[in-house]
C-alpha positions as CSV (number, residue, x, y, z in Angstrom):
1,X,19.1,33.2,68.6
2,X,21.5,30.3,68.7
3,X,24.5,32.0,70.7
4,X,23.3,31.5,74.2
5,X,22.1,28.1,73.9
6,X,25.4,27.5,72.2
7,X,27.7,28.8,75.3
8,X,25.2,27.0,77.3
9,X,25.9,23.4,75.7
10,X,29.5,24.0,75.5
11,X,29.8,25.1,79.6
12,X,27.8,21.7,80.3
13,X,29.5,19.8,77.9
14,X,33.1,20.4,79.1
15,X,31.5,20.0,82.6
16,X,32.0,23.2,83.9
17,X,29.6,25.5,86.3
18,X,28.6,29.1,85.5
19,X,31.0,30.4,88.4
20,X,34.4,28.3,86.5
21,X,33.4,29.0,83.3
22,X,32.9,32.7,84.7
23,X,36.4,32.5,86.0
24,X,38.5,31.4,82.9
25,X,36.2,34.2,81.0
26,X,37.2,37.1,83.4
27,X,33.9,38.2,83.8
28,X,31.2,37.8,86.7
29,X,28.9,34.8,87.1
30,X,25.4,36.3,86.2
31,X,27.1,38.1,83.4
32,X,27.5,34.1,81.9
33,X,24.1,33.8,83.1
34,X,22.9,37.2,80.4
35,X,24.9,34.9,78.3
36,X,23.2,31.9,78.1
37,X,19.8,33.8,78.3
38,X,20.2,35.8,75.5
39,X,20.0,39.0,77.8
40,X,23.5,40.2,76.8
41,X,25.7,39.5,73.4
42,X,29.1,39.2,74.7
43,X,31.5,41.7,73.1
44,X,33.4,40.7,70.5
45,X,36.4,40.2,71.9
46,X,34.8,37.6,74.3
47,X,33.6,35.8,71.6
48,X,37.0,35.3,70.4
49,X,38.0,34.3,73.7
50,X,35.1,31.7,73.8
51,X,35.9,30.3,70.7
52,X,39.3,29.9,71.1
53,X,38.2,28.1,74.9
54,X,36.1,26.0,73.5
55,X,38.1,25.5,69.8
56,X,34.7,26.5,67.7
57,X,34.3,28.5,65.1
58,X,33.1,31.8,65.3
59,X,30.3,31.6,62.6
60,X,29.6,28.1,64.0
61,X,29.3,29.5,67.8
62,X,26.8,32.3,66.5
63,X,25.1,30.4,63.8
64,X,24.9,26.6,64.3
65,X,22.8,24.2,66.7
66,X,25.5,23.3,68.5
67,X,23.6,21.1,70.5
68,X,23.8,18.4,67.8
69,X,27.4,17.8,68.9
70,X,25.7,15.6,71.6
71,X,25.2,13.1,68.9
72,X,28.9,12.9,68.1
73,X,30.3,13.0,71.5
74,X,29.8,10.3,74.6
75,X,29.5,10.9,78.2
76,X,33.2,10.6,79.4
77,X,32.8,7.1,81.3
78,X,35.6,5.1,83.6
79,X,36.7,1.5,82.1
80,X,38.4,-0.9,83.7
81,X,41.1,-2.5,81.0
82,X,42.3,-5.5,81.6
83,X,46.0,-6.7,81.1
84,X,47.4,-7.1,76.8
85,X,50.5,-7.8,74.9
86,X,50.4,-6.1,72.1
87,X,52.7,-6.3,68.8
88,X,53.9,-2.5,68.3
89,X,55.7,-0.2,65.8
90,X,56.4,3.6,65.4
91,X,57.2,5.5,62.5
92,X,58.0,9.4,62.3
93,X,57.0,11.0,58.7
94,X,54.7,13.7,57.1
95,X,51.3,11.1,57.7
96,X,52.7,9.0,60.6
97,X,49.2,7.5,61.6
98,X,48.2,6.1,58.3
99,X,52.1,4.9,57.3
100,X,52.2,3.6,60.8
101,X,48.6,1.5,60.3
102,X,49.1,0.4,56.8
103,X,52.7,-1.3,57.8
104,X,50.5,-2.8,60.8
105,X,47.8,-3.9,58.8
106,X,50.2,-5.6,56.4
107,X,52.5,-7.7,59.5
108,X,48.9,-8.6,60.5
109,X,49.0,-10.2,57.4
110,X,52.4,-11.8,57.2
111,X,52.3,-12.7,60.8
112,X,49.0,-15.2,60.4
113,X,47.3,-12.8,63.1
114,X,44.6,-11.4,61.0
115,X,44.0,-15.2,60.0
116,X,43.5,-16.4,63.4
117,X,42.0,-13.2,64.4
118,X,40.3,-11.4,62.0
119,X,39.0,-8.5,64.5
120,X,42.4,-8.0,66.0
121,X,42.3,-4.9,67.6
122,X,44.4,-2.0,66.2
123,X,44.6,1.1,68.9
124,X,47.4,4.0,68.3
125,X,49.0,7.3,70.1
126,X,50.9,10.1,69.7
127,X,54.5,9.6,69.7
128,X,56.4,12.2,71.0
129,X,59.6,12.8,71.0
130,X,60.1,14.5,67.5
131,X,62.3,17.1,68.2
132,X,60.5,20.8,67.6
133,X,62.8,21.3,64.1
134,X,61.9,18.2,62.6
135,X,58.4,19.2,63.3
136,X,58.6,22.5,62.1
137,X,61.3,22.4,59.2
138,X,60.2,19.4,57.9
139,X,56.8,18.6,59.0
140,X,57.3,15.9,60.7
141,X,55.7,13.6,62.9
142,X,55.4,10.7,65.1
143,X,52.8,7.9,65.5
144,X,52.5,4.5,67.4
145,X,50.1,2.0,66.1
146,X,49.5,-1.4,68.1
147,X,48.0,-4.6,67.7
148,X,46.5,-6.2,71.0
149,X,47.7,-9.3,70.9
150,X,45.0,-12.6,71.2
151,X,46.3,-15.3,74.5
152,X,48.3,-17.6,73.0
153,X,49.2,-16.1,69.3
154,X,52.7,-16.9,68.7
155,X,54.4,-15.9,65.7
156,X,57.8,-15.9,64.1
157,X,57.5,-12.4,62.0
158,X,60.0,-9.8,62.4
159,X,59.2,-6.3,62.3
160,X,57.6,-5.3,65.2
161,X,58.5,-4.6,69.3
162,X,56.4,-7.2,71.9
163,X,55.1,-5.4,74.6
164,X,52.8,-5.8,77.8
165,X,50.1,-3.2,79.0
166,X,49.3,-4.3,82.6
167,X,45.7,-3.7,83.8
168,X,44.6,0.1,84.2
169,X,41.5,2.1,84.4
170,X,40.9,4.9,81.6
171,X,38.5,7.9,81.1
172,X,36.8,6.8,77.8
173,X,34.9,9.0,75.1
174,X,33.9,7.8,72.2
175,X,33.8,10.0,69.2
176,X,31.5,9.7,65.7
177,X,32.7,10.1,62.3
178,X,36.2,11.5,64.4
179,X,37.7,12.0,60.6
180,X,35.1,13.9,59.0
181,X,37.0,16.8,61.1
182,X,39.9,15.5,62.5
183,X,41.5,18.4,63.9
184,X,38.6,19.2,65.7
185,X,36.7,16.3,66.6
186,X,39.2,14.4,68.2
187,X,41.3,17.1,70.1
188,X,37.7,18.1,71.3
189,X,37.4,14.8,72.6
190,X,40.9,14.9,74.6
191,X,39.5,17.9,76.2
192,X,36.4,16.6,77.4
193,X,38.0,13.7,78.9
194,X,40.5,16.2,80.6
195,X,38.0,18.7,81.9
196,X,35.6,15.2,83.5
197,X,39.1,14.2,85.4
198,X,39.7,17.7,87.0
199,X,36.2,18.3,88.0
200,X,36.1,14.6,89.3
201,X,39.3,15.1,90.9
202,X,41.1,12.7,89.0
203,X,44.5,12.8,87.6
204,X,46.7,11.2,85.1
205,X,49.4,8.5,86.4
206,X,52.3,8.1,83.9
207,X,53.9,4.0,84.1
208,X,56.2,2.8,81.9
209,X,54.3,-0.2,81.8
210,X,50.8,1.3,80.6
211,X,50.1,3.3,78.0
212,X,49.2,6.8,78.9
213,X,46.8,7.2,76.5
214,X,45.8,5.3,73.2
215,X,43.0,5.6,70.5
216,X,40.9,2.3,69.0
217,X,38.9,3.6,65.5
218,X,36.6,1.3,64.0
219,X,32.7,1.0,62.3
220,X,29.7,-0.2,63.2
221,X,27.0,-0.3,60.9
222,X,28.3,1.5,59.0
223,X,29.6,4.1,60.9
224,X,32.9,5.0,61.8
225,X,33.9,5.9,66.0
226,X,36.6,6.4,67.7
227,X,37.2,5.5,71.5
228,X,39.4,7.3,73.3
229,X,41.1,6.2,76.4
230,X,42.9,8.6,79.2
231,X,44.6,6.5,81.8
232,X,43.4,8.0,85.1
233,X,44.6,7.5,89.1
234,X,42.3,7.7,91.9
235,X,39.6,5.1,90.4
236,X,37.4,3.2,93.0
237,X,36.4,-0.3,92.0
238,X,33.0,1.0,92.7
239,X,33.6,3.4,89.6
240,X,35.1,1.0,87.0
241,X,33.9,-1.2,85.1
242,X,35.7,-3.8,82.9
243,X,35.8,-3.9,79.3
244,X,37.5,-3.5,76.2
């Protein structure tokens, strides 16, 4: 049977104990321990509970190999990023990430930047403040899709707001194939990086001159990832290291 090995993987994976995962189920330690062994189904309403915990599937909880998710998610490391300008533009709509990245895509154009630099780096976030009835009566959204900047581009095309990200360390995951199930894969990926802070005791530290979080997609051999960066306080230089 699947289901224990399943709550098993999931517990590590969000990098929690027995006795916290035990907690935020209501229930007793060794009962998460019958769990995992196999000893005791949990009844069906914890199951729901788990699911919705861990945003599975209930079939897929009971069913699947779970453990293969290990293959589409990283370990949750500390990078050290160093300072960028970057070349910036938001746009609220239906689709706001791919209007947003086709507009950038095409000033990377006009602006000679893909010319000098054909691997320019494009990274995006979130934007938020859509107010909750354009969201809801008209499905909108927002999304903010950036170009990191190359030392010494300079460039006289309009369209776009300059911008400087000072250095700052981030809790990175990278995620595989993140579109074959958007809505899952990368939200799962938030929350791993968010569970590795807490337990690690670090926290989020909101600047107005660093971006509080950001997402880079790109291939490699063929495959697609997506890196996603958490900016996190309480980083030792003994923990970081630099890249980007």
């Amino acid at each position: 049977m699947l289901l224990g090995t399943n709550i098993q993987y999931l517990r590590k994976l969000n990098k929690l104990t027995q006795e916290q995962f035990a907690e935020k189920m209501s229930v007793t330690r060794q009962t998460v321990s019958r769990w995992e062994s196999d000893e005791v189904t949990p009844e069906l309403s914890k199951l729901v509970d788990i699911c919705s915990f861990f945003s599975c599937k209930l079939d897929e909880l009971i069913r699947e190999d779970m453990s293969s998710k290990a293959e589409i998610y990283s370990e949750v490391t500390i990078r050290k990023v160093p300072a960028f300008k970057m070349a910036r533009y938001v746009m609220i709509s239906p689709d706001p990430e791919s209007d947003v990245q086709n507009y950038m895509k095409n000033w990377g154009k006009m602006s000679g930047l893909l010319a000098a630099d054909p691997n320019a780096r494009l990274i995006g976030w979130d934007f938020p403040f859509v107010s909750q009835e354009l969201q809801t009566r008209f499905g909108l959204h927002g999304y903010v899709a950036a170009y990191v900047l190359p030392e010494g581009f300079q460039t006289n095309c309009p369209g776009v707001e300059y911008a400087q990200n000072r250095e700052a360390e981030y809790a990175v995951i990278t995620v595989t194939e993140p579109m074959i199930r958007p809505f899952e894969r990368i939200p799962t990926g938030y929350k791993c990086i968010m569970e590795f802070l807490q337990a690690n005791h670090f926290k989020e530290k909101l600047s107005d001159d660093i971006i509080s979080c950001f997402e880079h997609e790109y291939e490699k051999d063929g495959v697609v990832y997506m890196d996603i960066y958490v900016h996190a306080a309480g980083v030792t230089k003994a923990d970081a290291f630099s890249t980007f």
